[in-house]
PQR file with spaces between the fields and no chain letter, atoms N, CA, C, O and H, PARSE charges and radii, in Angstrom:
ATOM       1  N    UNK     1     -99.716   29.520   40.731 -0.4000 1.5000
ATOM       2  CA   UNK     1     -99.604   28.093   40.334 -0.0000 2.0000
ATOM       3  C    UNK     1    -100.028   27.936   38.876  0.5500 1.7000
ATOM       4  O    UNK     1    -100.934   28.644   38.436 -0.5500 1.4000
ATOM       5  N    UNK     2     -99.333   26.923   38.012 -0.4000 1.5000
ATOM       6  CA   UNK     2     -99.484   27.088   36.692 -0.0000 2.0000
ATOM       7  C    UNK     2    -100.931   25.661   36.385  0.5500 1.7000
ATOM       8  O    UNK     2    -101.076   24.767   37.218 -0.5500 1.4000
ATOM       9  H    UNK     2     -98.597   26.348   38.369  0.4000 1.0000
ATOM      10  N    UNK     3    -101.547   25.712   35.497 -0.4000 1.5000
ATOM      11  CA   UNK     3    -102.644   25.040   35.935 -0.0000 2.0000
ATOM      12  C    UNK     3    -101.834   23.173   34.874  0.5500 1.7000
ATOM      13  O    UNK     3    -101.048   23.005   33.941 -0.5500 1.4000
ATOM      14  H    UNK     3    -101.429   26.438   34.819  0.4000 1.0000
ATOM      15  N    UNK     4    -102.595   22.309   35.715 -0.4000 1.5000
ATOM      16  CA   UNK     4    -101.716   20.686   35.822 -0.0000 2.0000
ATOM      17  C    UNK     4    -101.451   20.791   34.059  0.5500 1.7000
ATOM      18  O    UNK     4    -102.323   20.991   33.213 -0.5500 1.4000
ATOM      19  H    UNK     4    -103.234   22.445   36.473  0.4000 1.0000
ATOM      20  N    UNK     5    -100.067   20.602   33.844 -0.4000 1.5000
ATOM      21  CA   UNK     5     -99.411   20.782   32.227 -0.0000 2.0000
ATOM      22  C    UNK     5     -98.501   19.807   32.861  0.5500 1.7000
ATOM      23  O    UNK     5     -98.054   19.839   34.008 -0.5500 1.4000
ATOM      24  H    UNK     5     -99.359   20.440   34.531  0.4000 1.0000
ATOM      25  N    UNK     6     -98.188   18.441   31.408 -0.4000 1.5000
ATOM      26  CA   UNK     6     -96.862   17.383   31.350 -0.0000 2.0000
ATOM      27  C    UNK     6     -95.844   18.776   31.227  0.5500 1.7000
ATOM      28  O    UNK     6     -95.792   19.913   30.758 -0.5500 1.4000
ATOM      29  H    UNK     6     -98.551   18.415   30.477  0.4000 1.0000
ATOM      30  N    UNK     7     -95.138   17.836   31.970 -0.4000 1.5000
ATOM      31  CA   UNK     7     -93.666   18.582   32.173 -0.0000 2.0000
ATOM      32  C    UNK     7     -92.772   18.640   30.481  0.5500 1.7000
ATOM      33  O    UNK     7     -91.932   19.467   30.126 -0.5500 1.4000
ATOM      34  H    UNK     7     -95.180   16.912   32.351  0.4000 1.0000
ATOM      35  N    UNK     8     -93.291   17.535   29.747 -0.4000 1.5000
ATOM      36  CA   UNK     8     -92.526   17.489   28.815 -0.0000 2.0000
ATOM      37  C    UNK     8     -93.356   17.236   27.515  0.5500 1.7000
ATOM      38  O    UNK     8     -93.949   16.160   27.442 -0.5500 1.4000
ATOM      39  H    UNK     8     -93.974   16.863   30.036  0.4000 1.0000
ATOM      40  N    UNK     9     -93.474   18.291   26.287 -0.4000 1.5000
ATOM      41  CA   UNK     9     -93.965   17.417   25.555 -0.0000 2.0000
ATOM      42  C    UNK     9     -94.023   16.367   24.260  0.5500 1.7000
ATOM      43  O    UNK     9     -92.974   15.725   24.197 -0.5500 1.4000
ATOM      44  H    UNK     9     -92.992   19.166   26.347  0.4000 1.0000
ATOM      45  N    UNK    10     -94.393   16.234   23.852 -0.4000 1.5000
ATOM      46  CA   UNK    10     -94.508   14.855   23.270 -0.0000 2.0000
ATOM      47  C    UNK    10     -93.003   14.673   22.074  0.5500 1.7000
ATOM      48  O    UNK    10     -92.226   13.788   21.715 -0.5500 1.4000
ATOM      49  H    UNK    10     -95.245   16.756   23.903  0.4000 1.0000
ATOM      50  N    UNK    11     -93.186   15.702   21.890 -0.4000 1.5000
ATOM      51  CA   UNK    11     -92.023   15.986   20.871 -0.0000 2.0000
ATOM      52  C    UNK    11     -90.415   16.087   21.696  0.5500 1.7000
ATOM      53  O    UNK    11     -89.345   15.806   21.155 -0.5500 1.4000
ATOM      54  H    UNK    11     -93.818   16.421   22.182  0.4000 1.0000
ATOM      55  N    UNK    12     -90.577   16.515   22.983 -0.4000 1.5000
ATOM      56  CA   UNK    12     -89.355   16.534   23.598 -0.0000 2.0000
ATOM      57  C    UNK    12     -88.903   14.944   24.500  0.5500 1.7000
ATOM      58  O    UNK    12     -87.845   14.401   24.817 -0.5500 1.4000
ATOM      59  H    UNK    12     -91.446   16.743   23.422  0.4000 1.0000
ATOM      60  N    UNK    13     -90.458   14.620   24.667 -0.4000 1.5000
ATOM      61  CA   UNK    13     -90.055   13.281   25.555 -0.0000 2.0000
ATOM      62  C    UNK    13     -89.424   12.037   24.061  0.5500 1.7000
ATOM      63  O    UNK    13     -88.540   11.195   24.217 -0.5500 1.4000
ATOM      64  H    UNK    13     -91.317   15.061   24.409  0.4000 1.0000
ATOM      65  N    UNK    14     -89.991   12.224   23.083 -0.4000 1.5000
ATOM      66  CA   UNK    14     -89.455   11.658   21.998 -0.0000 2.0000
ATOM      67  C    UNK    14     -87.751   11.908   21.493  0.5500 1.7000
ATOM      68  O    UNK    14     -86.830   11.153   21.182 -0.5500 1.4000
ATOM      69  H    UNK    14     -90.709   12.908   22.956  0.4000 1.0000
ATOM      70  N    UNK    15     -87.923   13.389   21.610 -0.4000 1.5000
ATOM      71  CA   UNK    15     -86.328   13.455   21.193 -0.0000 2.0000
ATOM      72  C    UNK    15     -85.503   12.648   22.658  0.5500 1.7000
ATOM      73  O    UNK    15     -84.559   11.860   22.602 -0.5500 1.4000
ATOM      74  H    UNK    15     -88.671   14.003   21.863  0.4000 1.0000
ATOM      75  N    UNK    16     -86.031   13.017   23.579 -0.4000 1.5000
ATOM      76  CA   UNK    16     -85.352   12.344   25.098 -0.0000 2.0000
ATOM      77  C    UNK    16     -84.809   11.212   25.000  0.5500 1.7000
ATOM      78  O    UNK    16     -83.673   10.895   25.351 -0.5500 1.4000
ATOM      79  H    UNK    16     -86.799   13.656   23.625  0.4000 1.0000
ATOM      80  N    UNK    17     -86.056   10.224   24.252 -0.4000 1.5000
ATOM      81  CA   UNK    17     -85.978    9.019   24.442 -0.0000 2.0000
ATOM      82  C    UNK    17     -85.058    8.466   23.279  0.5500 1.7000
ATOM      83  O    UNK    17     -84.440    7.414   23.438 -0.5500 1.4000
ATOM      84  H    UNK    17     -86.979   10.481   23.967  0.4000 1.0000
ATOM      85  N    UNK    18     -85.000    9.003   22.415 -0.4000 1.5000
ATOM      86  CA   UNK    18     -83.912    9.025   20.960 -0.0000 2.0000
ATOM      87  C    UNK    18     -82.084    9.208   21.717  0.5500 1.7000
ATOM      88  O    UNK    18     -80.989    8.648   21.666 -0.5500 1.4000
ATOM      89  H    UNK    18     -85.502    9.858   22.286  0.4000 1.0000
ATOM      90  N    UNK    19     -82.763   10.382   22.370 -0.4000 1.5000
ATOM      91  CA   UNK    19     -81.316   11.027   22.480 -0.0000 2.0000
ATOM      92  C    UNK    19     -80.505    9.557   23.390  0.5500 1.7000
ATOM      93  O    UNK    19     -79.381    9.141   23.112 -0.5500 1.4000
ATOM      94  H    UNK    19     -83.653   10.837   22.411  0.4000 1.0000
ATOM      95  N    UNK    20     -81.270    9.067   24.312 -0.4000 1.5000
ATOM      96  CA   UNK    20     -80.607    8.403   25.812 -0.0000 2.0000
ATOM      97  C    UNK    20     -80.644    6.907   25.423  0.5500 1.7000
ATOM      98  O    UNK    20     -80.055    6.030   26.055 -0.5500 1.4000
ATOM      99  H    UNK    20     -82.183    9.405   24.538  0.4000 1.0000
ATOM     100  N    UNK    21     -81.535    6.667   24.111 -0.4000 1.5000
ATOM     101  CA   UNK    21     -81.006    5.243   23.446 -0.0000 2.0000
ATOM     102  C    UNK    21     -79.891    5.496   22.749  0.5500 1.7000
ATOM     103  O    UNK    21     -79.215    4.469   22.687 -0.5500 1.4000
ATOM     104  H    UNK    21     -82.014    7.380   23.598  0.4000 1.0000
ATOM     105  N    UNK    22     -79.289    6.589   22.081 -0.4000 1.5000
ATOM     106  CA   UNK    22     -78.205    6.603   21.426 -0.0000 2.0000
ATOM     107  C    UNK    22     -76.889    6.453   22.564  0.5500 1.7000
ATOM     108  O    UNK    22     -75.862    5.795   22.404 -0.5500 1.4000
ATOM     109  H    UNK    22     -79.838    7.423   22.132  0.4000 1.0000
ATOM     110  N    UNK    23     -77.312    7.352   23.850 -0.4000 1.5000
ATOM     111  CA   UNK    23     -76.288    7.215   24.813 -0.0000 2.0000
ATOM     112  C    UNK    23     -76.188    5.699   25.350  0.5500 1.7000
ATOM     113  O    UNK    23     -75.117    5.346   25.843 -0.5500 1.4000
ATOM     114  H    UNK    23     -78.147    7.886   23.980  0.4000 1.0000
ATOM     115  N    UNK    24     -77.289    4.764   25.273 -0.4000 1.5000
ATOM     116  CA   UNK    24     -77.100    3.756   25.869 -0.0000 2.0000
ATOM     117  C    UNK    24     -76.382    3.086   24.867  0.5500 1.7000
ATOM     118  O    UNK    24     -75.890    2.065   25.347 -0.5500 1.4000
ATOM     119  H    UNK    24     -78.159    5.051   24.872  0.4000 1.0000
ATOM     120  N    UNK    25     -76.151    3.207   23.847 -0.4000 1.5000
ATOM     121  CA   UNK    25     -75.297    2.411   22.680 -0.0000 2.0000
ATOM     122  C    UNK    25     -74.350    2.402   22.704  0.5500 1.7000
ATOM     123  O    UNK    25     -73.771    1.319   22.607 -0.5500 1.4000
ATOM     124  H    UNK    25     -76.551    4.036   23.457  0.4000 1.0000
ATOM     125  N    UNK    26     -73.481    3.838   22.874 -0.4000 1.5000
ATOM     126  CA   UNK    26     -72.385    4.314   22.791 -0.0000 2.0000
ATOM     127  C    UNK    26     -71.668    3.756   24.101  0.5500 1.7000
ATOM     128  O    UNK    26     -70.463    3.604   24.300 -0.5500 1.4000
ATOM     129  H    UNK    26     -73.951    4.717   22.953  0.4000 1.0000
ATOM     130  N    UNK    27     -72.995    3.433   25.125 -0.4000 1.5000
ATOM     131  CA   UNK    27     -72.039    3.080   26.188 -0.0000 2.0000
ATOM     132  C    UNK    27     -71.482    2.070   26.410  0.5500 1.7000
ATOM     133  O    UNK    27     -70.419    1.803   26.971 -0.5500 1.4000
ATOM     134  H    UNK    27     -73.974    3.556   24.963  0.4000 1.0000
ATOM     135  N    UNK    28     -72.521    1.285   25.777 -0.4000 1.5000
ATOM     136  CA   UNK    28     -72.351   -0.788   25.584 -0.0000 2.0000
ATOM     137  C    UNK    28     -71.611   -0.944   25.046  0.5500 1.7000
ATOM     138  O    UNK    28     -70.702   -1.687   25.414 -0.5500 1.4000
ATOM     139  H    UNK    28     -73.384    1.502   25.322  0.4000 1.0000
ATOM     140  N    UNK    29     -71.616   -0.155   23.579 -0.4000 1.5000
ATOM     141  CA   UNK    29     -70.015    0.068   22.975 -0.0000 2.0000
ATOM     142  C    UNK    29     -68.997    0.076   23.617  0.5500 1.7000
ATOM     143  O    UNK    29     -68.348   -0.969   23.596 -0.5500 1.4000
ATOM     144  H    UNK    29     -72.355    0.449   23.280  0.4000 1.0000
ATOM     145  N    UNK    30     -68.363    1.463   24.583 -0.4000 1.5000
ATOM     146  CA   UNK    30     -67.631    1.525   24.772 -0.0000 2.0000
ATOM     147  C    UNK    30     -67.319    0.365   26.168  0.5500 1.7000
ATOM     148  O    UNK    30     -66.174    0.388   26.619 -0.5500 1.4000
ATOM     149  H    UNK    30     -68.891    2.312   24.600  0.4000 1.0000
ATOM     150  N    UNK    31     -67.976   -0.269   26.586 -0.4000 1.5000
ATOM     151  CA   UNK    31     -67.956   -1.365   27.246 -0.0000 2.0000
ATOM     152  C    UNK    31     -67.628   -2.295   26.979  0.5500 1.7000
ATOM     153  O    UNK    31     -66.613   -2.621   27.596 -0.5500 1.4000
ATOM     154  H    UNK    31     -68.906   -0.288   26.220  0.4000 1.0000
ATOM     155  N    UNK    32     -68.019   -3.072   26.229 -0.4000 1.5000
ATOM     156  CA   UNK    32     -67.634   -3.679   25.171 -0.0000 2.0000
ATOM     157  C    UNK    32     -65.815   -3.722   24.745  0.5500 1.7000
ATOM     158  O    UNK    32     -65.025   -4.600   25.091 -0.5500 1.4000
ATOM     159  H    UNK    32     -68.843   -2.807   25.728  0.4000 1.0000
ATOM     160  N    UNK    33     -65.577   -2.750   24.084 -0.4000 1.5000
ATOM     161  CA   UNK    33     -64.058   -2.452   23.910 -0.0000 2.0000
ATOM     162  C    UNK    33     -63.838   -2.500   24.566  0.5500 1.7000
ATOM     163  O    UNK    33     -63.562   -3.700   24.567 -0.5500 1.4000
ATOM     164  H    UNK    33     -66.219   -2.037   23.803  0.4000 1.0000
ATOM     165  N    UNK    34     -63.498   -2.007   25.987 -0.4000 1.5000
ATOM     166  CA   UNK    34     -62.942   -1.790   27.076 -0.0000 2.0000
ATOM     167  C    UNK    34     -62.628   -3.289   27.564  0.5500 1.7000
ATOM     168  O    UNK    34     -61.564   -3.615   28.091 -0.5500 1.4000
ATOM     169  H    UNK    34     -63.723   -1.033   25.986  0.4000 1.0000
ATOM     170  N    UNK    35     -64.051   -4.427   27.234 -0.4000 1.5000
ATOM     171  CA   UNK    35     -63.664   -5.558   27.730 -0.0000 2.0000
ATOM     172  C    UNK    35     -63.148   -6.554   27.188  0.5500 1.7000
ATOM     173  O    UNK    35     -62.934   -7.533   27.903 -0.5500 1.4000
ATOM     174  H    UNK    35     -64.915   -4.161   26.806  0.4000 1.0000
ATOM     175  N    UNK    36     -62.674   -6.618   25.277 -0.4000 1.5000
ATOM     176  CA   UNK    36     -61.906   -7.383   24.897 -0.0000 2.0000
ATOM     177  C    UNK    36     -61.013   -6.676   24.673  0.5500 1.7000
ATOM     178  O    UNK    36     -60.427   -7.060   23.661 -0.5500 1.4000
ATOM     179  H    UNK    36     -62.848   -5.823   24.696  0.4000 1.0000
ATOM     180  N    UNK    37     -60.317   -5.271   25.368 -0.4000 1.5000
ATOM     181  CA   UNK    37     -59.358   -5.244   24.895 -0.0000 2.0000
ATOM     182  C    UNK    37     -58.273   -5.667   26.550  0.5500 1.7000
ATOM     183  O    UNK    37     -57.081   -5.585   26.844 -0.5500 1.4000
ATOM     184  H    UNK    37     -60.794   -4.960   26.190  0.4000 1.0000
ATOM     185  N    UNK    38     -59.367   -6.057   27.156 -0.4000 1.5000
ATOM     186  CA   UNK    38     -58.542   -6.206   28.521 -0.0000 2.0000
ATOM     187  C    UNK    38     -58.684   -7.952   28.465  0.5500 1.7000
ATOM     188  O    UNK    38     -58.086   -8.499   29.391 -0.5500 1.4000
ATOM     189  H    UNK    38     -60.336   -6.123   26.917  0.4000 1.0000
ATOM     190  N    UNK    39     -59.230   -8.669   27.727 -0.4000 1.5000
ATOM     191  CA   UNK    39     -59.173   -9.986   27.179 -0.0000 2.0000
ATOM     192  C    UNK    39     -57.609  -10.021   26.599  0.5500 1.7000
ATOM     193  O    UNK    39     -56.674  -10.585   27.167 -0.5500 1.4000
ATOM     194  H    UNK    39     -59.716   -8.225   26.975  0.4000 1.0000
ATOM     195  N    UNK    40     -57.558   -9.489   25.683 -0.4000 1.5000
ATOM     196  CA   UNK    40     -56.662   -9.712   24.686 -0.0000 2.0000
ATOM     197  C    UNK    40     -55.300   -9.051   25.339  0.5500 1.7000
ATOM     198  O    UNK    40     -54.260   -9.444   24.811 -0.5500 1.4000
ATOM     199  H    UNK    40     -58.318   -9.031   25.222  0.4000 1.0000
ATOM     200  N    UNK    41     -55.156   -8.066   26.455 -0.4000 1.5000
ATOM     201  CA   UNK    41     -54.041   -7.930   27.129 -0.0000 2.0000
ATOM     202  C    UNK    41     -53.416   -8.782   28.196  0.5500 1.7000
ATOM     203  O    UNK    41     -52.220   -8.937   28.447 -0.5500 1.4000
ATOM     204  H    UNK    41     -56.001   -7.747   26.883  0.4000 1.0000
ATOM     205  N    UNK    42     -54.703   -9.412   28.894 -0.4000 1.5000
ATOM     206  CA   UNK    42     -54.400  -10.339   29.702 -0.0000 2.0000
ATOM     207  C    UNK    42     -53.540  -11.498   29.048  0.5500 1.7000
ATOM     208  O    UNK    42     -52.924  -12.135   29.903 -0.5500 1.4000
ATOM     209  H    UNK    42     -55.674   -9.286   28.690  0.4000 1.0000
ATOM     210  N    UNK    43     -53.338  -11.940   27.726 -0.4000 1.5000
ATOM     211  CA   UNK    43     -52.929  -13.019   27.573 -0.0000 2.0000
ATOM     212  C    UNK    43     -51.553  -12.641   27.351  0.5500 1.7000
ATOM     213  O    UNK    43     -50.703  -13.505   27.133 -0.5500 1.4000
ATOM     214  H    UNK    43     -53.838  -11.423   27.031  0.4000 1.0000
């Protein structure tokens, strides 16, 4: 048994948290488009 160590550290939970706000952007983004461009087809 390895003795009690964070699973992640500080420097990786940082890049983590960098990395998965950039993914949450990209996603709203692409959400986003997806939903005025189905605005603007509907008409």
């Amino acid at each position: 048994m390895q003795t009690a160590q964070p699973a992640f550290s500080a420097a990786d939970l940082a890049r983590r948290r960098s990395a998965s706000r950039r993914l949450a952007w990209l996603l709203a983004a692409i959400v986003l488009a997806i939903y005025l461009v189905g605005l603007f087809i509907k008409r």
